[in-house]
N, C-alpha and C positions, 0 to 999 in steps of 0.2 A: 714438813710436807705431808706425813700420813696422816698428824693430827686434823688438819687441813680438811683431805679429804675426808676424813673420818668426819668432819664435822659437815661438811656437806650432804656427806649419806647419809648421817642422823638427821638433815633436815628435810632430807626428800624423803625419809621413812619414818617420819616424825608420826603417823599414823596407826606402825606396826606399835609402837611401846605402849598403848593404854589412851583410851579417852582422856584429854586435858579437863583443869578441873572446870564444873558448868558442863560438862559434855554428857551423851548419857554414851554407854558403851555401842550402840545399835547404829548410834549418826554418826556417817564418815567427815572427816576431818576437814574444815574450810580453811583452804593455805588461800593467804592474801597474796597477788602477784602486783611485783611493785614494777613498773613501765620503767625501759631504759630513759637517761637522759633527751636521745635526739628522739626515740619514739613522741614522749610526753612535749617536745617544742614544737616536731609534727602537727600533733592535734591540738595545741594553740595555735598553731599558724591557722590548719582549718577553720577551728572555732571563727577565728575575729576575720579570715574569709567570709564565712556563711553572716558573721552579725553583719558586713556589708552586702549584704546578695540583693539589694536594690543597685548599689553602685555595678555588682557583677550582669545584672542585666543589662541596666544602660550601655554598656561599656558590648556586650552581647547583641545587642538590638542592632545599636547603631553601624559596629564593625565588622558582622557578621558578611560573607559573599554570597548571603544567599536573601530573595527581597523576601520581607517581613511587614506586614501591616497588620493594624487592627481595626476593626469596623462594628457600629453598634449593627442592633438586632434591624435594621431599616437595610444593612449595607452600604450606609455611607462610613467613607473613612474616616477615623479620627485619630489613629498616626500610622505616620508608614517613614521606614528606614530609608536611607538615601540609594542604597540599592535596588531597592523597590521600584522606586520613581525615576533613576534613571531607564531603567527598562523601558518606560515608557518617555523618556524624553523630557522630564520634567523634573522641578524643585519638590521636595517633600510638602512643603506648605501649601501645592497648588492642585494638591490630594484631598486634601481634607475637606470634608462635606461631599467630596464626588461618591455617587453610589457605583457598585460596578459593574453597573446596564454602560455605564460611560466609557469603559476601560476593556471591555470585552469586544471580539467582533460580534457582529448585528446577528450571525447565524450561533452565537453560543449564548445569548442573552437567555433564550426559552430555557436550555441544560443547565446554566449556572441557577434560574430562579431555583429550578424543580429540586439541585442541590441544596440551598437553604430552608427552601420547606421541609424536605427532610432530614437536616437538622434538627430545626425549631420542631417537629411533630414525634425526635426523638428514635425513630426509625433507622437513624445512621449516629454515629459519633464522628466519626469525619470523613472526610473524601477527597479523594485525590484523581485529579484528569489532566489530558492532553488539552488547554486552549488556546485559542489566538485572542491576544490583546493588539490593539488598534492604540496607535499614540495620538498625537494630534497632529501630526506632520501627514497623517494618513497609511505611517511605514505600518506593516501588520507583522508578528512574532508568533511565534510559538515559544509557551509555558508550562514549566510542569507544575502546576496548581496545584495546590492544597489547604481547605480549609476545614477547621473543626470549630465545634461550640463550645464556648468557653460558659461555666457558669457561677451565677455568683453565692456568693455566700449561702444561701437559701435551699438552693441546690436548683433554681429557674435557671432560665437562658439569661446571660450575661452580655455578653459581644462577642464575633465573630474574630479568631486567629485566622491568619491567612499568608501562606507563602509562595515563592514565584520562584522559578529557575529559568533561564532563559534557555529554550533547547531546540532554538531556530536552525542551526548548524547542522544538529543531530538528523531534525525532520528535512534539512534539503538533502544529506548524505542520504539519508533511506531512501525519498523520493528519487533523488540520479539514480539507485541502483534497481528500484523499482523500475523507472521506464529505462535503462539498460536491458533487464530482464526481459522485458513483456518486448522489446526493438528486438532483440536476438530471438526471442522466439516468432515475433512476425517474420523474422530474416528466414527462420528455417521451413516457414511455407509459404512463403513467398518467390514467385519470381523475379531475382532481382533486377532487370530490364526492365519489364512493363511493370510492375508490380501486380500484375496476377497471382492467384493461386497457381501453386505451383502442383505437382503431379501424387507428392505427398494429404497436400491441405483437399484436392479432388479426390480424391479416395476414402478419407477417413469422411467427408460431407457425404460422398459415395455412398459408404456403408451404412451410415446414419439412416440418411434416407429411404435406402432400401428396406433396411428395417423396421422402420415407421409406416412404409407401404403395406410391410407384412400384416402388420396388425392393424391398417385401415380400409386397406383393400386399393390404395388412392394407385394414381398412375406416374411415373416418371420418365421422361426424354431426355434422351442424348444427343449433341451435334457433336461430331468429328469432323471439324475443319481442316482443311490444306491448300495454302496459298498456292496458288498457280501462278506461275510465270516471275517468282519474286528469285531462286536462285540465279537466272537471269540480269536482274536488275542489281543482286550482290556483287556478282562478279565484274560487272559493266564499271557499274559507280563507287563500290566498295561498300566496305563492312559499316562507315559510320553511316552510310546514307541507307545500307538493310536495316540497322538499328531503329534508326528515326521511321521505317515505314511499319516495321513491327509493332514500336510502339501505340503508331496512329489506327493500327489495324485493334490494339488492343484497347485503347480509347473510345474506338468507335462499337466494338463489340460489346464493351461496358454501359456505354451509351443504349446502346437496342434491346437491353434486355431488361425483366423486372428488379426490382431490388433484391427477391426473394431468389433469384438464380447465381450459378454461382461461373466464373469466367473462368478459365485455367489456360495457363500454356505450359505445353507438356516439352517441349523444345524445338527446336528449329523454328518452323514455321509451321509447327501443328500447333492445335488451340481445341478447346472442346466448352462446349457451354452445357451445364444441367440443369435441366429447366425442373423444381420440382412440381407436382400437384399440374400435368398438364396429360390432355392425348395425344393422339400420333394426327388426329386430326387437326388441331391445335398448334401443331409443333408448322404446320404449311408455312401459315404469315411470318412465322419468325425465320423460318429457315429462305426465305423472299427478302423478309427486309434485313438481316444481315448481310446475304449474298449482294445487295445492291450496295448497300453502305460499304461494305469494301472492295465494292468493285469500281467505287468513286476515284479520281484522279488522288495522289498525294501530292504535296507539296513540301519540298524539303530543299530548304536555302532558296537556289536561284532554280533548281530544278521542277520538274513535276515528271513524277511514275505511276503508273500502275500495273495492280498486278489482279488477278482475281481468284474465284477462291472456290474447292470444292466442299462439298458439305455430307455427312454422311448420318444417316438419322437411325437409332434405337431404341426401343421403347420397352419397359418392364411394366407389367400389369400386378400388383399386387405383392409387391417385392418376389416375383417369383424368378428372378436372372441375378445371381451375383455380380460384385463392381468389376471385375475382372471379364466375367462372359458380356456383361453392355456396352464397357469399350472396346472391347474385340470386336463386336457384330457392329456399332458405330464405324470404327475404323473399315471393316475389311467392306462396309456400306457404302464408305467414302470413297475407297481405291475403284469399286464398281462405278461411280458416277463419273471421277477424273478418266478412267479409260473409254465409258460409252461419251464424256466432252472432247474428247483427244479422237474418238472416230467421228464426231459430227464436224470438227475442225477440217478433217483429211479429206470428207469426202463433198 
């Protein structure tokens, strides 16, 4: 056993005893290392691997889950895996020769050329996007595309590599939660009854505005509306038929005004319109023909009600009134007009 070792140490320190002969004293010692059994079967198995690596691609190409085609310098194909072409609904062999103006939708044909130009002029090595392919059934997908220039021996452009992942699933998962998103946030200034703005969504338009006045000098008006004679009509016929009259009040309000104005209902049966970019002279005809339009009959089921409606007008010149001081002076404008229609009533 110590010979043993002993002989082993002499041959890991076969270097301290003296230069071997042929050696000069200055050059450290070259120990040959001789590979275990399974090492050395290892790298024949590799070896006669790699001398098949035609058969290793085929076998790659064809089984691979991800689509794989090749296309000369034109874009037409000239093979693609069975992967590939099921994506699109088809046999591998009914690929071939199609360029892929054919295979792309009609709004990605311009992005996919301008990607092979920049190939071919060297500017990119490959590129990878989001597109939609078009099958021939018409169904349209989403892919994650990528292609690079392959080139040939020379070191020119060769033919086009090119891959596909199908990520239709992925792109409608994001899209539901996109308009989930943007539904929840319209929810949150939104009235959800009429769908007007709500008292949030009037305020921050509010403050914009007003600020924009600042620095244009422009002018902006207020109505402060209040149904007249609709609690009335709630209690009489109930909440579903106050619902239905709110809404038509809020329809019709919608209706009367510019595109550029903004409608809100603040609750109950108030409501306030901002009229931007207008005078207080200006604000007469509107604050007329809304006052008519909802003081028109409604019609709800077999019913008809009406109610009508006070109106109360404020106006900032210059952004010089905060959102909070314009609806204030709207409102307490409003209550002045309902109590001087409630003494012309009386008397």
């Amino acid at each position: 056993m110590d010979e043993a070792r002993e002989g082993r140490a002499s041959r890991v320190t076969a270097s301290e005893k003296g230069p071997r002969p042929g050696e000069h004293a200055d050059e450290p010692s070259r120990l040959s290392v001789v590979p275990s059994p399974a090492r050395a079967s290892a790298a024949r198995r590799t070896i006669d691997a790699l001398s098949a690596g035609a058969d290793v691609f085929e076998d790659f190409f064809e089984n691979v889950r991800v689509g794989l085609a090749l296309a000369d310098l034109t874009t037409r194909y000239i093979r693609v895996n069975a992967t590939y072409a099921s994506l699109l609904g088809r046999a591998p062999y009914e690929l071939i020769g199609v360029p892929f103006s054919e295979v792309v939708h009609p709004d990605e044909v311009a992005g996919a050329s301008d990607g092979t130009s920049r190939l071919l002029a060297g500017r990119d090595d490959t590129l990878s996007s989001e597109q939609r392919y078009v099958a021939p059934d018409g169904r349209e997908l989403w892919v994650l595309h990528g292609i690079t220039l392959v080139r040939d021996a020379t070191g020119g452009p060769g033919w086009f590599a090119v891959s596909a992942q199908d990520i239709t699933e992925r792109r409608r998962a994001e899209q539901g939660l996109r308009d989930l998103t943007a539904s929840l946030a319209e929810r949150a200034v939104r009235d959800p009854l009429t769908g007007l703005a709500n008292r949030t969504l009037l305020e921050e338009r509010l403050r914009g505005t007003l600020a924009r006045d600042g620095r244009t000098g422009a002018t902006t008006g207020l109505l402060f509306l209040d149904l007249d004679g609709f609690k009335a009509v709630n209690d009489k016929h109930g909440h579903a038929v106050g619902d239905a009259v709110l809404q038509a009040v809020a329809s019709r309000l919608s209706a009367g005004v510019r595109p550029s104005d903004t409608v809100a209902r603040l609750g109950g049966d108030e409501f306030v319109v901002l009229a931007e970019g207008t005078t207080e002279e200006g604000l007469v005809p509107l604050v007329e023909r809304l006052s008519a339009a909802l003081s028109a009959p409604v019609a709800v089921g077999g019913l008809t009600v009406q109610v009508g409606v006070s109106v109360g007008v404020a106006v900032s010149q210059a952004g010089e009134a905060d959102p909070a001081g314009l609806l204030s002076a709207a409102d307490h404008h409003m209550y002045t007009v309902k109590r001087a229609s409630r003494t012309r009533a009386r008397s």
